[in-house]
N, C-alpha and C positions, 0 to 999 in steps of 0.2 A: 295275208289272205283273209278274208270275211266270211269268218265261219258260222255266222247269223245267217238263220236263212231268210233271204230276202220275200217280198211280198208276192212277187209276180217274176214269170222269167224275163218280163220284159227290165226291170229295174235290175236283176243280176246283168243283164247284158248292157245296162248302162253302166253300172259298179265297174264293171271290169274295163268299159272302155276310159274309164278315169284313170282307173288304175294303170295301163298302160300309157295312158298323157302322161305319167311320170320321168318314165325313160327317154332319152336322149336319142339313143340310135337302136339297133336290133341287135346289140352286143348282149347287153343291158335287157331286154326285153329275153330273148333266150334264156338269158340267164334266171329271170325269173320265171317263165316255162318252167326249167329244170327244178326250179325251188317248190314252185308250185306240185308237183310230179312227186317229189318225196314226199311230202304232205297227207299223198291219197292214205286211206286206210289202210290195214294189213289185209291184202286179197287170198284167201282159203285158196290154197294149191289143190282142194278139192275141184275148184272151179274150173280150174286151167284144162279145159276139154273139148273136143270137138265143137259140140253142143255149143259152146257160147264166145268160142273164138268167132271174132270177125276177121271178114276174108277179105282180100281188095289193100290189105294193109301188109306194106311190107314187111314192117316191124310187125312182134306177134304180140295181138289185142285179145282180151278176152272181154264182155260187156255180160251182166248177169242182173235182169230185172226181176223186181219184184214189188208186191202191192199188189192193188189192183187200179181196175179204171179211176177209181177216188184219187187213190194219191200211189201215183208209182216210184220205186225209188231202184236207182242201178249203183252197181260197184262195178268198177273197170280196172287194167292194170294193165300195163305192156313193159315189152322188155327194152324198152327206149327211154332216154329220159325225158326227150324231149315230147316223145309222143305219150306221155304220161301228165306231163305239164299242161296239153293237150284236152287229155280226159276229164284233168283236176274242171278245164275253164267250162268243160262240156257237160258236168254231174251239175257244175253251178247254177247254169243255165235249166238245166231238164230234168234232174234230181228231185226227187220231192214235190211234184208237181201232180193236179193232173192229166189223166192219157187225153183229156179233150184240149189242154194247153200244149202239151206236149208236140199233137200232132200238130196242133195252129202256130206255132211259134220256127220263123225262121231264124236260123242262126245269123242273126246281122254281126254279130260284134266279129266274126271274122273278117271282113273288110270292114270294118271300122276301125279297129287296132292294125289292118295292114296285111294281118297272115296272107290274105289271098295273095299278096304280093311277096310274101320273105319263107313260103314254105316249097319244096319243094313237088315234082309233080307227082311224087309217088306217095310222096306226104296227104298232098293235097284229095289224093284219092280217096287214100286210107282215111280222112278225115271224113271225106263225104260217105264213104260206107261205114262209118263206125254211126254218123247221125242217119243213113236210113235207115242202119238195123233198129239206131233207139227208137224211130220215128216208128215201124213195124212190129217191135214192140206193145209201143200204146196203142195203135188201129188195132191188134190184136186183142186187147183189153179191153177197148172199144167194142168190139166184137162186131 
């Protein structure tokens, strides 16, 4: 994983779609999801609260921003592996940014590496509500 922050989120969502040209099949590509997943930071069990769980996700998400409009930054963490491998590619992209990128930036590299295709639909839920809370987030910040 490229743990340099890259320039723009548009060049993380290119990094990663290389990244997965690597793999062969979606055996392989899961697998690195999961790798990616343990990677995240150690998430404060303070955090794990109403307040910053995301809903819409089967698995249980928590997403907790901070910054401000200049540069916002989130820590996430679920009780899935996969859907933590997930987060890892989502912080990539929208981490570190700011809330004016934030909000302008679609997540393409999920069909570009395929997810729309190999996640499932409760997955795929979870996914789009964990990026509108981030995305609600930033317009928050935005004010």
């Amino acid at each position: 994983m490229n743990t340099i922050a890259t320039s723009s989120a548009a060049q993380a969502q290119h990094d990663i779609a290389e990244e997965f040209a690597f793999f062969g099949d979606w055996t392989e590509r899961y697998q690195y999801l999961i790798d990616l997943g343990k990677q995240l930071p150690a998430f404060p069990e303070a955090y794990k609260t109403e307040e910053y769980r995301v809903h819409g996700c089967q698995s249980m998400v928590w997403l907790v921003p901070g910054g401000d409009a200049s540069k916002m930054h989130f820590e996430a963490i679920s009780d899935s592996a996969i859907v933590s491998g997930l987060i890892a590619l989502v912080l990539r992209v929208y981490s570190n940014r700011p809330a004016r990128e934030i909000v302008a930036t679609e997540p393409e590299f999920i069909a570009t590496i395929g997810l729309a295709k190999h996640l499932s639909p409760t997955r795929s839920n979870g996914l789009a509500a964990m990026l509108a809370k981030l995305k609600g987030y930033a317009a928050q910040a935005l004010g």
